[in-house]
C-alpha positions as CSV (number, residue, x, y, z in Angstrom):
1,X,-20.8,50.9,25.9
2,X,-24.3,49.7,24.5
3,X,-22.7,49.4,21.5
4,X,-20.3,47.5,22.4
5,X,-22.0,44.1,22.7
6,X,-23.8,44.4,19.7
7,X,-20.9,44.8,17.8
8,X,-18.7,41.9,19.6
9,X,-21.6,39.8,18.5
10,X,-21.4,40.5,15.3
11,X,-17.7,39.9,15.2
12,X,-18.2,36.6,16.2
13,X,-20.6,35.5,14.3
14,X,-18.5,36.3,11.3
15,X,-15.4,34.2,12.8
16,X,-14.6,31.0,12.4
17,X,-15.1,29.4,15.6
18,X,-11.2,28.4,17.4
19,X,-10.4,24.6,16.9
20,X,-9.6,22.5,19.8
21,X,-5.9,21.3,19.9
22,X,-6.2,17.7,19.5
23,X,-3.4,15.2,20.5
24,X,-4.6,12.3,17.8
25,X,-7.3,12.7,14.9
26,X,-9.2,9.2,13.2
27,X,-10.9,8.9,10.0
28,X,-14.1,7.7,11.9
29,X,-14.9,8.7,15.4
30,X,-12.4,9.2,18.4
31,X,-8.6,8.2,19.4
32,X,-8.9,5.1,21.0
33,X,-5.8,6.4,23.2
34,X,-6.5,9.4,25.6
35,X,-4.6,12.8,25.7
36,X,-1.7,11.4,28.0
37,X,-1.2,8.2,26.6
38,X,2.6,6.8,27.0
39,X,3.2,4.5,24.1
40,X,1.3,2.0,21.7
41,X,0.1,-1.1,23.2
42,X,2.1,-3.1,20.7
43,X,5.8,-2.2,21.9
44,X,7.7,-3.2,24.3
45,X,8.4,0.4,26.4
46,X,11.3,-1.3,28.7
47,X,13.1,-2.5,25.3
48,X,17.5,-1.2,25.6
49,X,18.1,0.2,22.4
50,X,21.4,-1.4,20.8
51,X,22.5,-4.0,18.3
52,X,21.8,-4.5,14.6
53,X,19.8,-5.6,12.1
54,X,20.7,-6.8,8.3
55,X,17.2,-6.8,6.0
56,X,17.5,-8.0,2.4
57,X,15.2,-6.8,-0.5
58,X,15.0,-7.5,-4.0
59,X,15.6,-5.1,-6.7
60,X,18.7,-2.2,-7.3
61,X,19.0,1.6,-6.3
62,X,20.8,4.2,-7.8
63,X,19.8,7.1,-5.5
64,X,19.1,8.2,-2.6
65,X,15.7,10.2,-3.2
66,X,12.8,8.5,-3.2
67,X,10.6,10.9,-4.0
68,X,11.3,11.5,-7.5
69,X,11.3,9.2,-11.1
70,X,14.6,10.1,-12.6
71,X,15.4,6.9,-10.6
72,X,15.4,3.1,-10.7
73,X,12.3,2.5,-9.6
74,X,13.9,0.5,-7.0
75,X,15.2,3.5,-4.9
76,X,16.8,3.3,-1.3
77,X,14.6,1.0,1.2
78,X,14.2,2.6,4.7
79,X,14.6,6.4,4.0
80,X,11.1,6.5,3.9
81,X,9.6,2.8,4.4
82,X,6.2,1.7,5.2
83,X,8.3,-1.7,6.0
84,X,11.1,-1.1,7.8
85,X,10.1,2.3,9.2
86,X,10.6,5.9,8.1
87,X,14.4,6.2,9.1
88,X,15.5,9.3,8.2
89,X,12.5,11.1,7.0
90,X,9.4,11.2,8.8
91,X,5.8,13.1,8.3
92,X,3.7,15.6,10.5
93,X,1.9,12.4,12.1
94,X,2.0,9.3,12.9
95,X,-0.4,6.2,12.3
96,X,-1.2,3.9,15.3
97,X,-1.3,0.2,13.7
98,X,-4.2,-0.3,15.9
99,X,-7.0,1.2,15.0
100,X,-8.3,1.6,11.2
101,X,-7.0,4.6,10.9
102,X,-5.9,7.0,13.2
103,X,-3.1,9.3,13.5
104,X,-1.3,10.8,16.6
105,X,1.3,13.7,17.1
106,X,5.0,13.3,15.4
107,X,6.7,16.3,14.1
108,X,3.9,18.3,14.9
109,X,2.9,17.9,18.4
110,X,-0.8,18.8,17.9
111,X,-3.4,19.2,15.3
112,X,-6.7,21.3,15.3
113,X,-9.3,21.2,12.4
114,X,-13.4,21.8,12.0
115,X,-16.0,19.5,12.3
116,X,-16.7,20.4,8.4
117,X,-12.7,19.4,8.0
118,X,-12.3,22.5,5.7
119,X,-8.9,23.3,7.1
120,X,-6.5,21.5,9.5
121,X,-3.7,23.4,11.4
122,X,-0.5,21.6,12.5
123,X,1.3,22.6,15.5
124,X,5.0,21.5,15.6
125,X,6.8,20.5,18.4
126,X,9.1,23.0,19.4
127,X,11.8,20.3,20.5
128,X,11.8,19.0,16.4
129,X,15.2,18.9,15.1
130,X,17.1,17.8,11.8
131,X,20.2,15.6,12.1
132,X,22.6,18.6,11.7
133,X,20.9,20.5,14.9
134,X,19.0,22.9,12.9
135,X,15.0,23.1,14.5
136,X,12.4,21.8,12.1
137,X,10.4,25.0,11.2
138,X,6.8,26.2,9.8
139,X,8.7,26.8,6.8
140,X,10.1,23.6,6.1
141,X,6.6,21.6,5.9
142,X,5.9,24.6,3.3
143,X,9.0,24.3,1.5
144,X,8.1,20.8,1.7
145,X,4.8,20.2,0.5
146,X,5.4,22.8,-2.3
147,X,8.7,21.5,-3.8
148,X,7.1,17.8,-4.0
149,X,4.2,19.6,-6.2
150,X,6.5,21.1,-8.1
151,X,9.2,18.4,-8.5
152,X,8.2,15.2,-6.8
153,X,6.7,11.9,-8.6
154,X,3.1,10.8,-8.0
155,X,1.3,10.5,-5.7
156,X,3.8,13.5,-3.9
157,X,3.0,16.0,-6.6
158,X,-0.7,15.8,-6.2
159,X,-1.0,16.5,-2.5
160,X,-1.6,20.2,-2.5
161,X,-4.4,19.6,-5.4
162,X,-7.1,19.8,-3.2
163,X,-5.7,23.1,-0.9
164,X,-6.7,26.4,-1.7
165,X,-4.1,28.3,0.8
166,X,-1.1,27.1,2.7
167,X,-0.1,30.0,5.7
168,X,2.6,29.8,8.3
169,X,0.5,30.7,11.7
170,X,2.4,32.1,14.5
171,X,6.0,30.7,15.1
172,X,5.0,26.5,14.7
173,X,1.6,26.6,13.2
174,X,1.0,26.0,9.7
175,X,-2.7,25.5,8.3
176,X,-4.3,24.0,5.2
177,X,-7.1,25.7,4.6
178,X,-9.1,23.3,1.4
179,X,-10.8,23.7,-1.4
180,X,-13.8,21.8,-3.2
181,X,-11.4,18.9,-4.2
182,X,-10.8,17.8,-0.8
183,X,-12.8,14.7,1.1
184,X,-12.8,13.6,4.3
185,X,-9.8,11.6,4.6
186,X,-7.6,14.2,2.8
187,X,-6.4,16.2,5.9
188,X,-5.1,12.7,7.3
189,X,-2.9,12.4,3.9
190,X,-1.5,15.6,4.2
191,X,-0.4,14.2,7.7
192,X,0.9,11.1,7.5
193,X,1.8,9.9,3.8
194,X,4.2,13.4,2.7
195,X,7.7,13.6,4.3
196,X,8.9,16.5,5.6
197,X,12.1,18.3,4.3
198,X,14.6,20.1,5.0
199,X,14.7,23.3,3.2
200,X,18.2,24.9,4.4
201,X,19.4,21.3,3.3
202,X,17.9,20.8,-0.4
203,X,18.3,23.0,-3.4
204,X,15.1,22.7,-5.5
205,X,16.7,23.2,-9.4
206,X,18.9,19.8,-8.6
207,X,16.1,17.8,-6.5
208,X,14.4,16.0,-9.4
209,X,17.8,14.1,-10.0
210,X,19.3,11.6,-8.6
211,X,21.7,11.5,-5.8
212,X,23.5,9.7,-3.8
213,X,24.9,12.8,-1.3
214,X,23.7,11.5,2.4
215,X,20.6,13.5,3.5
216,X,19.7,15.1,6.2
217,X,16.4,14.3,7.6
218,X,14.0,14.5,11.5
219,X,14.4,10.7,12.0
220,X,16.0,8.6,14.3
221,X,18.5,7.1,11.9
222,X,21.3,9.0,9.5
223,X,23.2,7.1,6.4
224,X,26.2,5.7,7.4
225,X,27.5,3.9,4.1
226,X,26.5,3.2,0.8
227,X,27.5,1.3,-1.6
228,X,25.2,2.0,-4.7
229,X,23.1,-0.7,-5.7
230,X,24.3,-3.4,-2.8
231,X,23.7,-2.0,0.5
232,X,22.7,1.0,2.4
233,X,23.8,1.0,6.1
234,X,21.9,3.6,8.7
235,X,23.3,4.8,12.2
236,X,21.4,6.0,14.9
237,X,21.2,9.3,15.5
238,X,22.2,10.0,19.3
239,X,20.9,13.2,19.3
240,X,17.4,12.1,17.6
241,X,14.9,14.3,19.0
242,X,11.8,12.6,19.0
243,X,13.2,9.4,21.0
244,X,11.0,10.4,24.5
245,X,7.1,11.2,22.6
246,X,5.0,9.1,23.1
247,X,4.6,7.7,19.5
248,X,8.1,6.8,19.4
249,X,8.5,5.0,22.5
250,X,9.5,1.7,21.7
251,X,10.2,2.3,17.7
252,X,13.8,2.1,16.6
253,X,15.6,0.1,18.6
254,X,19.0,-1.0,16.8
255,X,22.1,0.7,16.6
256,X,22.8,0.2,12.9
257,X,20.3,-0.8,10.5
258,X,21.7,-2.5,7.2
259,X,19.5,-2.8,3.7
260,X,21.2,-5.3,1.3
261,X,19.9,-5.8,-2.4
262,X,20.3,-8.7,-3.8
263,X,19.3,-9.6,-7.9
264,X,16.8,-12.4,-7.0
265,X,14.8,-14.3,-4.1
266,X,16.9,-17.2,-4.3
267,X,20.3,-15.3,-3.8
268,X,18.4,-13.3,-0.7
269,X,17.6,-16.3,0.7
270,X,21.0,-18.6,0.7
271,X,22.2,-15.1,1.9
272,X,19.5,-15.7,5.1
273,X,21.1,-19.1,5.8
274,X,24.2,-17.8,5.8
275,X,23.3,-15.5,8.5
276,X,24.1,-12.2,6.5
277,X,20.5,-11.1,6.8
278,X,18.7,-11.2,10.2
279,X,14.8,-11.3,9.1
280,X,13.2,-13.2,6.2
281,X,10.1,-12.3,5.0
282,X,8.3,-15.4,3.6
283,X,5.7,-14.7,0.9
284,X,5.4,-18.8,-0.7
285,X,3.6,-21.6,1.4
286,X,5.8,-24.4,-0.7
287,X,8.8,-22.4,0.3
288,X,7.9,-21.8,4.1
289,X,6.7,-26.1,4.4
290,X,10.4,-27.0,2.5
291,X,12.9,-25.0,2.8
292,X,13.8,-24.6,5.6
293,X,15.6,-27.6,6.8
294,X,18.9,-26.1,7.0
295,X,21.2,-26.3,9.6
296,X,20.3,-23.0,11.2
297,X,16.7,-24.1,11.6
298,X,17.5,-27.5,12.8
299,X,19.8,-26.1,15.7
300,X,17.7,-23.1,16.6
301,X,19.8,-20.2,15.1
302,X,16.4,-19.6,13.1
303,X,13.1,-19.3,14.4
304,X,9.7,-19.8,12.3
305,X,7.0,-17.2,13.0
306,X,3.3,-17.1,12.1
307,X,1.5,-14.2,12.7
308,X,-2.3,-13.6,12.5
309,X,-3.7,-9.7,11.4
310,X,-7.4,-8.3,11.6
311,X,-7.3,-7.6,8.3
312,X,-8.6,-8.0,4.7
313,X,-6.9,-10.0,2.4
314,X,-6.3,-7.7,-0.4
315,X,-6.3,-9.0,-3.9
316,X,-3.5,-10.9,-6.0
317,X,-4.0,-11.5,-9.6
318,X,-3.3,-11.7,-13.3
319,X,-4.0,-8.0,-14.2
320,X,-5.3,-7.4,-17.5
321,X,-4.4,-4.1,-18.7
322,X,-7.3,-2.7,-20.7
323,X,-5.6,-0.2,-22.4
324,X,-4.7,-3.2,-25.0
325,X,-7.9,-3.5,-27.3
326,X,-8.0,-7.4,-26.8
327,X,-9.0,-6.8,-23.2
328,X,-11.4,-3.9,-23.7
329,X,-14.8,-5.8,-23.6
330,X,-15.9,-7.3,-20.0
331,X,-17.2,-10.7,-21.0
332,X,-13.5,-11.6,-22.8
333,X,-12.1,-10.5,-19.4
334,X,-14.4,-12.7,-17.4
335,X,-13.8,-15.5,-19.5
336,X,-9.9,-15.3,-18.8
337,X,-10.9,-14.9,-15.4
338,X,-12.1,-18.5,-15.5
339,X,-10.0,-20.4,-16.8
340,X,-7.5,-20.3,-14.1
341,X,-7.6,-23.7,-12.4
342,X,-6.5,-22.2,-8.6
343,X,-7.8,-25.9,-7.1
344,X,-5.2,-27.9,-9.4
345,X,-2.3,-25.2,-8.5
346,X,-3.5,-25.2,-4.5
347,X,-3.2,-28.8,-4.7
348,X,0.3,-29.4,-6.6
349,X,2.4,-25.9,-6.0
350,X,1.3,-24.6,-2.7
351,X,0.6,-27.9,-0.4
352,X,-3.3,-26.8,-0.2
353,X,-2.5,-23.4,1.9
354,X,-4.1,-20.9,0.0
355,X,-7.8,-20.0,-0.3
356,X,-9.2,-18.5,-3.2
357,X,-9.9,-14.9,-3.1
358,X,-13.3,-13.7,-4.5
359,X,-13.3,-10.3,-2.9
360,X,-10.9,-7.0,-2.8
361,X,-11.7,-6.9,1.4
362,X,-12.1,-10.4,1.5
363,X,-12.6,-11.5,6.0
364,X,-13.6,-8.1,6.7
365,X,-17.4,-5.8,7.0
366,X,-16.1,-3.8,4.1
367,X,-16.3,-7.2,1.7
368,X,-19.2,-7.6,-0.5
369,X,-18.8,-11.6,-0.7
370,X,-21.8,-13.3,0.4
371,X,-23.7,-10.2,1.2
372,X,-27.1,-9.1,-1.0
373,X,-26.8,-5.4,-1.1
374,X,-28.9,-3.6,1.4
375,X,-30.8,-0.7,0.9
376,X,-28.2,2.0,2.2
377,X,-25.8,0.2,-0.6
378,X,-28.5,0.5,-3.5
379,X,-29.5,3.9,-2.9
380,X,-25.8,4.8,-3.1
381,X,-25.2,2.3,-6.4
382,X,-28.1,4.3,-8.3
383,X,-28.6,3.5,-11.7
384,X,-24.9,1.7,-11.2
385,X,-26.3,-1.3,-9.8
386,X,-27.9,-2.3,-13.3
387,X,-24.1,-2.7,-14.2
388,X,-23.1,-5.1,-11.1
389,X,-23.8,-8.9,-12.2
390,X,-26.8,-10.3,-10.4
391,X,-24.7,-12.9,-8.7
392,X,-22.9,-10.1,-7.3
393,X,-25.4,-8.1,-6.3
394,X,-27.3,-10.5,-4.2
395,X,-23.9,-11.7,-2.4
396,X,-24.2,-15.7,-4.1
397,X,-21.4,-14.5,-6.5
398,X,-18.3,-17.3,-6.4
399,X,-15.8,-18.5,-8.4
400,X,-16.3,-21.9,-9.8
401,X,-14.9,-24.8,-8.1
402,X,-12.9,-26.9,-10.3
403,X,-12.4,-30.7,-10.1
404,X,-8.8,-30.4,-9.7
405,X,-7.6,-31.9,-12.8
406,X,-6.5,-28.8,-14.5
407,X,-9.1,-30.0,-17.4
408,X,-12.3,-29.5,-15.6
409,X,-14.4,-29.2,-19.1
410,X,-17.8,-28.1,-17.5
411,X,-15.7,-24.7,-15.9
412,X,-13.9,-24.4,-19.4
413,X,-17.3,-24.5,-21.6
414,X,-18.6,-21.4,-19.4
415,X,-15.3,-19.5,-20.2
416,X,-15.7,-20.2,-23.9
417,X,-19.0,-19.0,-23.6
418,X,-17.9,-15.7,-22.1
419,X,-15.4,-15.5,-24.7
420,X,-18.1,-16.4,-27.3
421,X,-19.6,-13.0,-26.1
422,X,-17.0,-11.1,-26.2
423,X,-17.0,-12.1,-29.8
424,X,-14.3,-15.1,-29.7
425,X,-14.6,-18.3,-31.3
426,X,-12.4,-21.9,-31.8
427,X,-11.7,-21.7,-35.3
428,X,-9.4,-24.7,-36.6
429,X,-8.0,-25.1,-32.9
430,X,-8.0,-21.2,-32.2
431,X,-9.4,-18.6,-30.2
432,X,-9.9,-16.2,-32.9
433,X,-12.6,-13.0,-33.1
434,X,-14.8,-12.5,-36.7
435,X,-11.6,-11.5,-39.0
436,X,-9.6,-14.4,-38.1
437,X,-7.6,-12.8,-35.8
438,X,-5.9,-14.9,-32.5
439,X,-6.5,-14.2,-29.6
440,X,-3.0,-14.1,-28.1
441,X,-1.0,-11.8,-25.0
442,X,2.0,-12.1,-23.2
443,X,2.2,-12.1,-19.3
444,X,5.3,-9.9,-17.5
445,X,6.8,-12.1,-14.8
446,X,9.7,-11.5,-12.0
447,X,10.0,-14.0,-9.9
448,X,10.2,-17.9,-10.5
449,X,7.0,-18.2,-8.1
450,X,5.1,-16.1,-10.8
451,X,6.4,-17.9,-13.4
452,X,5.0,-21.1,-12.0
453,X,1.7,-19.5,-11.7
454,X,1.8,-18.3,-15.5
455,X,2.8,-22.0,-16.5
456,X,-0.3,-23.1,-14.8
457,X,-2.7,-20.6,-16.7
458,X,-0.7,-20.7,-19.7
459,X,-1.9,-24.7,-19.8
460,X,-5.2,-24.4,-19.1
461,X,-5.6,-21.6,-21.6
462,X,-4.0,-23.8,-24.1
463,X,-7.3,-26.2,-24.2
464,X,-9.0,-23.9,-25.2
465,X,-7.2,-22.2,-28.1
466,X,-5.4,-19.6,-26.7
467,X,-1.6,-19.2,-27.1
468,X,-0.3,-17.3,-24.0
469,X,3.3,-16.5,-24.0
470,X,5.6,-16.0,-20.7
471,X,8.3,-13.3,-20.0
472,X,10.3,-13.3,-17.4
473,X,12.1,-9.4,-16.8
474,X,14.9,-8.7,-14.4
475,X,13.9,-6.2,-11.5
476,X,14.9,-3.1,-13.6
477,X,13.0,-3.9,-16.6
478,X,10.0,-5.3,-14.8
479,X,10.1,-2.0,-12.6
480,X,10.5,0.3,-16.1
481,X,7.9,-2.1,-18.1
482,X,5.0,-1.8,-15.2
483,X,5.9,2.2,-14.8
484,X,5.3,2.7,-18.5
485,X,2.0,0.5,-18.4
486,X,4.7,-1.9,-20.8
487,X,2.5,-5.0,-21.1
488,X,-0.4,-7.2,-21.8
489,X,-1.2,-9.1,-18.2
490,X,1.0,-8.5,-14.8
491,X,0.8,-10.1,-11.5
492,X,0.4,-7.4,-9.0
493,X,-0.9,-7.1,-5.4
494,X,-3.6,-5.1,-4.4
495,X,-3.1,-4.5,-0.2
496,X,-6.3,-3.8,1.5
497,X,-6.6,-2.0,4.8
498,X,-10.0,-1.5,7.2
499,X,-9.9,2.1,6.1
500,X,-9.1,2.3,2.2
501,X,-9.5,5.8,0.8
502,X,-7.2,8.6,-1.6
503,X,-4.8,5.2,-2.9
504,X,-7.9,3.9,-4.3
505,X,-7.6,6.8,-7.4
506,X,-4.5,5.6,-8.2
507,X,-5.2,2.1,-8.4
508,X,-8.9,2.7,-10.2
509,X,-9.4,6.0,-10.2
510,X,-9.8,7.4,-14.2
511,X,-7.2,10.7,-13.1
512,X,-4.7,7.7,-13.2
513,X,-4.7,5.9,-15.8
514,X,-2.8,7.6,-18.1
515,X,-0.3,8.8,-15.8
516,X,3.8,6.9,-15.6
517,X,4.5,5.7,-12.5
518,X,0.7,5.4,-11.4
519,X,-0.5,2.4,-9.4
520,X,-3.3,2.1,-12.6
521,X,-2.1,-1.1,-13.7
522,X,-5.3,-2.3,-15.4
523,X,-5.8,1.3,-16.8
524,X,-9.5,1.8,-16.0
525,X,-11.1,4.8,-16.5
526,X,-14.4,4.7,-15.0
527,X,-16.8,7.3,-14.3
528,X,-19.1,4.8,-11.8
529,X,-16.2,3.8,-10.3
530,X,-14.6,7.5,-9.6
531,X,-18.2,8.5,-8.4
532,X,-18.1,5.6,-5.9
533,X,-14.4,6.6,-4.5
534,X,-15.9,10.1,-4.2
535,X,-18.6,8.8,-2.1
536,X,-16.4,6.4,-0.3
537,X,-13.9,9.8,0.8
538,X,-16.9,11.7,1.6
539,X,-18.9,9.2,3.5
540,X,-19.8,10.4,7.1
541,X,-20.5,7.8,9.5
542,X,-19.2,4.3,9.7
543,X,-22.6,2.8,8.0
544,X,-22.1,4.9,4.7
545,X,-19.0,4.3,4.5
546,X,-18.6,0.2,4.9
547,X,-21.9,0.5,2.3
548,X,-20.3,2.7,-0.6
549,X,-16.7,0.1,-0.1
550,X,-19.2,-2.8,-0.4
551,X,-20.8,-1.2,-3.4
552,X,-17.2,-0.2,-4.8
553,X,-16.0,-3.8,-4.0
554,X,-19.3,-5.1,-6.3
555,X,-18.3,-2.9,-9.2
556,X,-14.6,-4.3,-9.2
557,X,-15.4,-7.7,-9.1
558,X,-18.2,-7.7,-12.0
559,X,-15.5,-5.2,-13.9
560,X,-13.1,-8.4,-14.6
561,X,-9.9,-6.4,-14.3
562,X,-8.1,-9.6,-13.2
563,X,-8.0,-13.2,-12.6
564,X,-8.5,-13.4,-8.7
565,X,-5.8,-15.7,-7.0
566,X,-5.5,-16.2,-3.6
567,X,-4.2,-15.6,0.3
568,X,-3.5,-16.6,3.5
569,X,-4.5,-15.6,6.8
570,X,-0.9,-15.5,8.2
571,X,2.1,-13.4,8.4
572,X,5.0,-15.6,8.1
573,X,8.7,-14.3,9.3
574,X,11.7,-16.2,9.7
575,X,14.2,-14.5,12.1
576,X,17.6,-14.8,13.7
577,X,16.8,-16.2,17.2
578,X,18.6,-13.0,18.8
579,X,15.9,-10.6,17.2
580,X,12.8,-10.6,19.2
581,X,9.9,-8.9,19.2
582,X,6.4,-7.7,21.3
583,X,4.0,-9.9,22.3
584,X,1.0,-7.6,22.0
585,X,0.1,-8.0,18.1
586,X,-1.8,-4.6,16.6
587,X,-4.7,-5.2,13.8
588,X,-2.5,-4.6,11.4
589,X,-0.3,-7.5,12.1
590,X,3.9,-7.2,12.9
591,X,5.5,-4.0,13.0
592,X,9.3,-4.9,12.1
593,X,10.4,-1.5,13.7
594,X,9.2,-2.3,17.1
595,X,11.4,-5.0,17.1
596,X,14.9,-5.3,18.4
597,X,18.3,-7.1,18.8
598,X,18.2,-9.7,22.2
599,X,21.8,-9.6,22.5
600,X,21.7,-5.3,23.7
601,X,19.7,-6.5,26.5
């Protein structure tokens, strides 16, 4: 028996001590909601599920996978929809629009991992069920994770990159146990951002091609109807399983759910007054001051929302894509970057709304603007921070403020001088570099609103010699064009969230830039930059981490990859006046799937 201690002891030491199971997990910290929480704070619990909704998008489909390219990029809105909500697919986890980033039970029920995050285990809920009755299984989130490796598009395929074993563990337990690839905010991807599949449902040699055979999926609607290309109509499932957990409660509340396409904004929009689409999402300040003095306004029938999210701005701009020689060197970049005159287009296309934006997490503690780096940001800059222009570094970096007259010489002279730099010169009314050459690009529009903007630049780029041409695509080619990395300069959004992480290697990150279908529209390929992301997904405490996004922020901005545009602090929605919605607002703004149909009430 004396040796039976001894050797106990021994055994433990060389075991992996048990994981807690854990109800929620965040990227930082705790769960702000306890172990028996009942719902989010920003739903309405008491809400009778019934009615309908008709949302319009933009664009064409051609099959119902979303998952892979051999697709219109365009593919079917609300199978899997950070928008409207994940309808009929849904992922291990969800995330709580309330907190930076934090994740609570789903399909599996709880989660356990280390402190070191070397492995995460999820524990399904026993009650998970696809449409067709089957239970959602260990096997399926395997099945799952290695068919999107093996046949799925980015960023799908690259999610078991960083896992060095995948095991089923005991009858609803799989773990992920990683390897040396994998950062902190990894295991939180794996649980929210992949959709699980069915895998008695889906035969792997047909599932990189398009289809548009109904699928079966865990969520709380099924397809009803589709008509390919015009409109996809989703039922509810009555036998949805997840309806009573707590981070459904108050999700999902109409009876049918309709997705309409339409070719352009203006066609969506007469097809809003009309009162074939329920909810309007309004991205133009001229349109949202003007347009909407129609009869359905004036009477009631519509209703004008303005909602305000605790977030950062993101960045809009005119991206340059530097794989095209002209916009390899910085200071030619920076000089392009001034000569957008945002106070004359403020002034005379938006009615003054917008503010310029100077910073990629602009109104938030991660934004670098008007902050001299500290010492905790230095150290983790290193020798980096002799790249990072001085304005930039000491936080008095700004855009120049232009007079308003679309001419403003003095802010035009300082972008010719950039330009000068860069090795351009104004030779017999031209921009032109040493051999003669003009300096000339096109810019890849899609909507009319873009256009306008391009006109504006295009002008003011004009004074100074440089002939900029405008092309305006349909929503197939722009989507085929940008995929391919088709272009000189695109106008593209850059959304920004309190907790940016893994997305930010697909946007910047030098792994992407050569890849189709990659969010790498200005194709950098930095090895600063991908050292900064690294630190930013490995950063421990919340300190490190703001620092290494401030210092990631400073790199971006003195890179020139764009001309910075502009936001606005509000969400605006125009709605039916029978849809209604929460009053409790999360940080992250509205949540259009916590909302629901008046007259089911």
């Amino acid at each position: 028996m004396r040796h039976f201690i001894p050797f106990m002891a021994a055994l433990l030491i060389g075991t992996p001590a048990l994981a807690e199971p854990l109800h929620g997990i965040a990227m930082h910290g705790s769960p702000a909601l306890p172990p028996d929480y009942k719902h989010f704070s920003y739903v309405n619990p008491d809400v009778k599920k019934g009615g309908k909704v008709a949302y319009g998008v933009v664009g064409t489909f051609d099959s119902l996978n979303p998952f892979v390219l051999k697709s219109m990029r365009t593919t079917a809105r609300g199978l899997w929809d950070p928008i409207f909500g994940h309808l009929v697919y849904e992922p291990l986890m969800t995330r709580s629009s309330d907190e930076p980033f934090t994740l609570y039970g789903l399909l599996a029920e709880s989660v356990e991992w280390d402190e070191g995050r070397s492995f995460i285990q999820f524990n399904l809920n026993p009650n998970a069920k696809w449409s067709d009755g089957e239970p959602v299984t260990a096997d399926d989130v395997i099945f799952s994770f290695e068919l999107l490796r093996d046949k799925g598009r980015i960023p799908f395929s690259n999610r078991l990159t960083p896992v060095e074993k995948m095991e089923k563990i005991g009858e609803h337990g799989v773990r992920f146990t990683f390897n040396d690839k994998a950062d902190r905010e990894f295991p939180l991807i794996l649980a929210t951002a992949t959709p699980i599949l069915p895998k008695h449902a889906i035969d792997p040699a047909t599932f990189d091609q398009s289809t548009l055979r109904p699928p079966v999926g865990s969520g709380p609607y099924r397809v009803k109807s589709v008509s390919p290309g015009e409109r996809i109509v989703y039922e509810r499932n009555p036998d949805y399983w997840g309806k009573d957990i707590p981070s459904k409660v108050g999700f999902d509340n109409y009876e049918q759910v309709t997705v309409e396409y339409f070719l352009q904004e203006n066609t969506l929009f007469e097809a809003f007054k009309k009162g074939e689409i329920d909810i309007y999402l309004e991205g133009s300040p001229t349109h949202w001051a003007r347009a909407y003095d129609f009869p359905a306004v004036q009477n009631g029938d519509v209703v004008k929302d303005a909602f305000k999210p605790q977030l950062p701005t993101g960045m809009l701009g005119f991206v340059f894509n530097t794989r095209r020689p002209i916009f390899a060197d910085v200071n030619v970049r920076a000089g392009l970057s001034l000569t957008f005159d945002f106070e004359w287009a403020n002034k005379n296309l938006f009615e003054d709304a917008y503010t310029r934006t100077e910073s990629f997490w602009q109104n938030s503690p991660l934004s670098s603007l008007g902050k001299p780096a500290d010492e905790r940001e230095i150290k983790i800059l290193g020798t980096t921070r002799d790249r990072i222009e001085p304005a930039v570094l000491d936080g008095t970096y700004r855009l120049p403020r232009t007079d308003g007259s679309g001419a403003d010489r003095k802010v035009l002279r300082e972008s010719v001088e950039l330009l000068k730099k860069g090795g351009y010169t104004i030779k017999n009314g031209r921009m032109s570099d040493a051999s003669g050459r003009p300096l000339t690009f096109e810019v890849m529009t899609q909507t009319q609103d873009q256009e306008k903007l391009a006109i504006t630049y295009q002008r003011t780029l004009k004074m100074i010699g440089i002939d900029m041409s405008i092309r305006t695509v349909d929503d197939a080619q722009y989507q085929a064009r940008s995929g391919n990395f088709d272009y000189d300069v695109i106008v593209k959004s850059y959304p920004s969230s309190l907790s940016p992480g893994i997305e930010q290697m697909g946007r910047w990150g030098s792994s992407s830039r050569d890849k189709d279908g990659s969010f790498n529209f200005a194709g950098v390929a930095d090895p600063d930059l991908d050292r900064l992301i690294e630190a930013m997904l490995t950063a421990r405490s919340k300190e490190d981490f703001e620092a290494t996004v401030r210092a990631y922020d400073r790199m971006l901005i003195s890179g020139h990859y764009l001309v910075p545009l502009y936001h606005i602090a509000e969400q605006w929605v125009a709605r039916r006046k029978h849809i209604g919605y929460p009053e409790a607002l999360p940080l992250y703004g509205y949540q259009l799937n916590t909302w629901w149909d008046k007259r089911a009430q």
